[in-house]
C-alpha positions as CSV (number, residue, x, y, z in Angstrom):
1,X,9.3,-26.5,19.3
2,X,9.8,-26.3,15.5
3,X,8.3,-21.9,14.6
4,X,5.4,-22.0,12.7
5,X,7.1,-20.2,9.7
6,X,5.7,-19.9,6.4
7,X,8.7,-19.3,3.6
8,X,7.0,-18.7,0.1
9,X,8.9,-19.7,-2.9
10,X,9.7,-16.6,-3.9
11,X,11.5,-15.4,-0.6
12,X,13.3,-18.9,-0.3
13,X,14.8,-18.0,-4.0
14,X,15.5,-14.3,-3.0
15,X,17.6,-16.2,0.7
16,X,18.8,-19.4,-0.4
17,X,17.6,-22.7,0.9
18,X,20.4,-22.6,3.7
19,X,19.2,-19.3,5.3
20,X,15.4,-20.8,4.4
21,X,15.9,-23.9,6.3
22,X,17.4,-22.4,8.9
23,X,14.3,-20.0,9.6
24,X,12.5,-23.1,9.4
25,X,14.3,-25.4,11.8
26,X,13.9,-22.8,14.6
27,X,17.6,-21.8,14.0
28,X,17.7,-18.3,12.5
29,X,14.0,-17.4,13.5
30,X,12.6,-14.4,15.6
31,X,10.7,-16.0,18.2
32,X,9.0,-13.1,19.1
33,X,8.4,-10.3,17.0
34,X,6.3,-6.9,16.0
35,X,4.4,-7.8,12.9
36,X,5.7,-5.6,10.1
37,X,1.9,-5.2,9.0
38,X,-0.2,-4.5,11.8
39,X,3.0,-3.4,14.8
40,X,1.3,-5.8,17.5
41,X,3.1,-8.4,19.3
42,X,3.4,-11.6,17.4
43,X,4.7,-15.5,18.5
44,X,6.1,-17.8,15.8
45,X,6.3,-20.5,18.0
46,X,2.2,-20.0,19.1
47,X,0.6,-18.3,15.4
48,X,1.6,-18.8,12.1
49,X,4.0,-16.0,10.9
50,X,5.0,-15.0,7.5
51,X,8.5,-14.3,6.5
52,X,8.4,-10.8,4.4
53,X,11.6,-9.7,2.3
54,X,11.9,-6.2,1.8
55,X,13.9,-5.7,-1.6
56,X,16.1,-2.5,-2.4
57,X,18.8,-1.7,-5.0
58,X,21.3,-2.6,-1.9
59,X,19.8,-3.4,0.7
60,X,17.0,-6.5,1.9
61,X,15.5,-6.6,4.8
62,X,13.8,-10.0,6.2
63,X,10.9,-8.9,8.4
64,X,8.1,-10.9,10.2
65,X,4.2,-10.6,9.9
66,X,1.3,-12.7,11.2
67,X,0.4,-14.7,8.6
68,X,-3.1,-13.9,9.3
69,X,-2.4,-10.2,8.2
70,X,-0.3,-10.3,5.1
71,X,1.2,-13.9,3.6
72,X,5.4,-14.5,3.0
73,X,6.4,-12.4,0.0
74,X,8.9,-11.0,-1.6
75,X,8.3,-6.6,-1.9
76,X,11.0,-4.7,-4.1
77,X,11.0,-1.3,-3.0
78,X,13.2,1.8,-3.8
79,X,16.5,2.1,-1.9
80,X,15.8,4.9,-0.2
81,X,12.3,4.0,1.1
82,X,14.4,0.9,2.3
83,X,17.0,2.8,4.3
84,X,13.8,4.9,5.8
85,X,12.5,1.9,7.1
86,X,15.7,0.9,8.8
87,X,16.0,4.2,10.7
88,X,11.9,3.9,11.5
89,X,13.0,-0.3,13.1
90,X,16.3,1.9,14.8
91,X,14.3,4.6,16.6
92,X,14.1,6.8,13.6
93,X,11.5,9.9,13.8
94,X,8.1,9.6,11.9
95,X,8.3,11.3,8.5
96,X,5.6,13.7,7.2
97,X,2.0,12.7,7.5
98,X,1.5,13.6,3.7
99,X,3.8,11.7,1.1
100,X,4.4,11.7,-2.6
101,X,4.8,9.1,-5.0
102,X,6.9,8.0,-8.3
103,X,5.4,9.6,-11.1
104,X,2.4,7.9,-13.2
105,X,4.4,6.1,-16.4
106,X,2.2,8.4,-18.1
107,X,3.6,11.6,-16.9
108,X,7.6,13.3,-16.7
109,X,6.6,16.0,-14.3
110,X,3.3,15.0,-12.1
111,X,3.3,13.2,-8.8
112,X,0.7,11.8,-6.9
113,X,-0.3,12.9,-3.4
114,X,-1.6,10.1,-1.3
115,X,-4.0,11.3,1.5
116,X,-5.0,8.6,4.2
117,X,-8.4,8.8,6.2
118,X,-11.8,6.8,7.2
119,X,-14.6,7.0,5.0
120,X,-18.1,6.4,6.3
121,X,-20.1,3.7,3.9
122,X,-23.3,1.4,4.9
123,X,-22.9,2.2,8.3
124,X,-18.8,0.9,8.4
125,X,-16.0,3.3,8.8
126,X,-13.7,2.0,5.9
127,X,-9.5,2.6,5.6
128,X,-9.3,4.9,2.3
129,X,-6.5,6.7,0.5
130,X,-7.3,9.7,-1.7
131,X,-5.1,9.9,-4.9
132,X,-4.8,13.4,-6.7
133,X,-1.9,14.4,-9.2
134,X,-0.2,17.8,-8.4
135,X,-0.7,18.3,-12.6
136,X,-2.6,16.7,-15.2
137,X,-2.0,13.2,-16.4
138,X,-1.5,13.3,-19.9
139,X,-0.5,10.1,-22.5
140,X,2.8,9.5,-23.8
141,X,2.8,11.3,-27.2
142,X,-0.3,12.6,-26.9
143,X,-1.1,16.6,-27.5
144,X,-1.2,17.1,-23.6
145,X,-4.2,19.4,-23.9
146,X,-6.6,16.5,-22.2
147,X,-6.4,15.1,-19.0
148,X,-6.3,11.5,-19.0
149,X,-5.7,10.2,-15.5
150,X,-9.2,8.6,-15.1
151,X,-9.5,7.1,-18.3
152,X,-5.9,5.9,-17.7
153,X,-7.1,4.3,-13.9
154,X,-10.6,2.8,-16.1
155,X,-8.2,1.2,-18.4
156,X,-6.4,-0.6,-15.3
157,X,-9.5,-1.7,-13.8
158,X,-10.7,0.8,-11.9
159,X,-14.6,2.0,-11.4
160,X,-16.1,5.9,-11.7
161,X,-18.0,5.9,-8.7
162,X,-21.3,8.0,-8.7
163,X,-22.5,7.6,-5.3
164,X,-20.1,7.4,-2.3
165,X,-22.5,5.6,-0.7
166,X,-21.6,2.2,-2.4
167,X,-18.3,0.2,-1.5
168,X,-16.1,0.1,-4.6
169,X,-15.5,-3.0,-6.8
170,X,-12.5,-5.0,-5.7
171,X,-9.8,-4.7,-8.0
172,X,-7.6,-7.8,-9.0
173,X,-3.4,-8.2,-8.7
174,X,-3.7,-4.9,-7.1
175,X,-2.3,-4.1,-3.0
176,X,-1.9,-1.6,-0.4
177,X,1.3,-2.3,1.4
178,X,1.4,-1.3,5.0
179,X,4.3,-2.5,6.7
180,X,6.3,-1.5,10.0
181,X,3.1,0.3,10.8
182,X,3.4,2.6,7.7
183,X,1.7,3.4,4.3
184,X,4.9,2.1,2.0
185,X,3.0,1.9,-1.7
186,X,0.2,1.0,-3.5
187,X,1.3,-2.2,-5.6
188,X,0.0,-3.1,-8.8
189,X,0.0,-6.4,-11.0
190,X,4.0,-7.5,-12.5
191,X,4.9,-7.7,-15.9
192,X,3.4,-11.2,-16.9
193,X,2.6,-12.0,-13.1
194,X,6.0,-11.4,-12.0
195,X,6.8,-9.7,-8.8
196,X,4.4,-6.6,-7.8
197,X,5.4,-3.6,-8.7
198,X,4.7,0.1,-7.6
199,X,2.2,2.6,-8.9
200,X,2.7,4.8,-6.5
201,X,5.3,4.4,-3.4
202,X,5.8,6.6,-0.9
203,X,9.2,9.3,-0.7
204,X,9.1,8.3,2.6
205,X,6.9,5.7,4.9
206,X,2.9,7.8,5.4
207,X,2.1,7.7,8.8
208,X,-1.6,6.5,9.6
209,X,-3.8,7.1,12.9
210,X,-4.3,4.2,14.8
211,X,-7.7,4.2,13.8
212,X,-6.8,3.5,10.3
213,X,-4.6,1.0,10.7
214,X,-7.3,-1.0,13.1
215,X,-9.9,-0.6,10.6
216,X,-7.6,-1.9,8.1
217,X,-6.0,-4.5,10.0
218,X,-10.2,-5.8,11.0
219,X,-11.6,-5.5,7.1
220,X,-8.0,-6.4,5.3
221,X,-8.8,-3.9,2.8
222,X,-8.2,-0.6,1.6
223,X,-10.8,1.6,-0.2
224,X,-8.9,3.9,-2.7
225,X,-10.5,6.6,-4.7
226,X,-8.9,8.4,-7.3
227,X,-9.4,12.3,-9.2
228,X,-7.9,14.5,-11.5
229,X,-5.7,17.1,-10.3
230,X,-7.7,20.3,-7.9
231,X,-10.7,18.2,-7.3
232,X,-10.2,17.2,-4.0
233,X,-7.3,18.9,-2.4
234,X,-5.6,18.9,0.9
235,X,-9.0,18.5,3.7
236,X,-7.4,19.2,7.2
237,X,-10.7,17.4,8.5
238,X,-12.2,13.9,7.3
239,X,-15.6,15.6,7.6
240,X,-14.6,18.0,4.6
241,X,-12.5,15.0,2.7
242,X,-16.0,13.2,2.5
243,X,-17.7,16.4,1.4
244,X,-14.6,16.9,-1.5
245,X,-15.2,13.2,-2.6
246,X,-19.0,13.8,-2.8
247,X,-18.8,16.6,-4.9
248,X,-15.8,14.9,-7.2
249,X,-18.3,11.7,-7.7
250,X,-21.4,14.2,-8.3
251,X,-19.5,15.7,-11.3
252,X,-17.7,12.6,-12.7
253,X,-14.6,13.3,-11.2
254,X,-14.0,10.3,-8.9
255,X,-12.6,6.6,-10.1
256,X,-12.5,4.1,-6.9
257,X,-11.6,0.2,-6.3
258,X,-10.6,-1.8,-3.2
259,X,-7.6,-3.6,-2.9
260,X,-6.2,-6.1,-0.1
261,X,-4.2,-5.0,2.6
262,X,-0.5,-5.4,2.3
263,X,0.3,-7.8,-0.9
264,X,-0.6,-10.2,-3.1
């Protein structure tokens, strides 16, 4: 029975249209498989499945996804974050449950800490990740005396959000990639709609509670709120996350958007 395989364009150019065709014809094709998005059991001869190519400096890594939870498509990621998600397919122990990311283009020494956790809006728990620099954002060139990380995220697109009682505008071109059960990056737009690239990307792959990942996996989007550095902080509790974000979006502190789950 031919597998119900969907090969985008951009994975096909990334393989070749022998190894493509191949997958297609049943030939090279899993069968059976974990979905690298949402880790349940998937059948690409019963469901339609998408073909996802993980792209490092050295190394690529074909995985397999129901289509339903992220389409075929072609993710560059950094080499290490690659290897890391070898060892986690080979047995490899979780990594930390906090992770930092690649600097903003705007900054040489801050990084951003990513926090994960369910946020309570209209009566719907929503998937959310919390974004805080360890140090003010400051412009290229720029005096470095002001902290320009929100007005940098407005400029991208993003809303300040006054009331954490509202869901956030969607935000266009931008993703949260979740693959292999994992928080890998959060993607935004390419260069002249090339390939999506990272904002932020994990050191290693975020773990996320199952709860998360079930929320995410039912809504297909990710709620992800954004403030300057010691406005929220580290909140052992998603109780006291909420109450952080509150007070951040009572004093102007708190940019948010959604983005889909997984790619674009």
């Amino acid at each position: 029975m031919p597998r119900m395989l969907d090969v985008s364009e951009d994975v096909r150019a990334e393989i070749g249209d022998e190894e493509a065709d191949r997958l297609l014809s049943g030939e090279n094709s899993p069968g059976s498989y974990d979905c690298t998005s949402c880790r349940t059991p998937g059948d690409s001869e019963q469901e339609r499945t998408s073909t996802v190519l993980f792209v490092g400096e050295e190394t690529a890594v074909l995985a397999f996804a129901h289509a339903t939870c992220i389409p075929s498509q072609v993710v560059q990621v950094a080499e290490d974050q690659l290897q890391g998600a070898v060892r986690s397919i080979t047995g490899g122990e979780p990594r930390p449950q906090r992770a930092q990311g690649a600097p903003a283009a705007s900054s040489n020494q801050a990084v951003l800490g990513v926090t994960s956790g369910l946020v309570l809006i209209e009566g719907d728990l929503h998937p959310a990740l919390v974004v805080e620099p360890t140090a003010p954002i400051v412009r290229p060139g720029s005096d470095a005396t002001t902290d320009e990380f929100l007005p940098l995220l407005i400029e991208q697109g993003f809303q300040p959000l006054g009331d954490l009682n509202q869901v956030p505008a969607p935000l266009p071109g931008w993703s949260v990639l979740l693959a292999m059960g994992q928080l890998h990056a959060v993607l935004q737009p390419g260069t002249g709609g090339g390939t999506p690239t990272a904002w932020w990307q994990a050191h290693q792959p975020l773990q996320v509670t199952e709860g998360w990942r079930t929320a995410a996996n039912k809504s297909h989007t990710v709620l992800v709120f954004a403030a300057p550095v010691g406005s929220i902080g580290q909140q052992p509790r998603e109780d006291l996350l909420r109450d952080a974000l509150e007070k951040a979006a009572a004093n102007g502190k708190l940019v948010a958007a959604a983005m889909p789950l997984a790619g674009t």
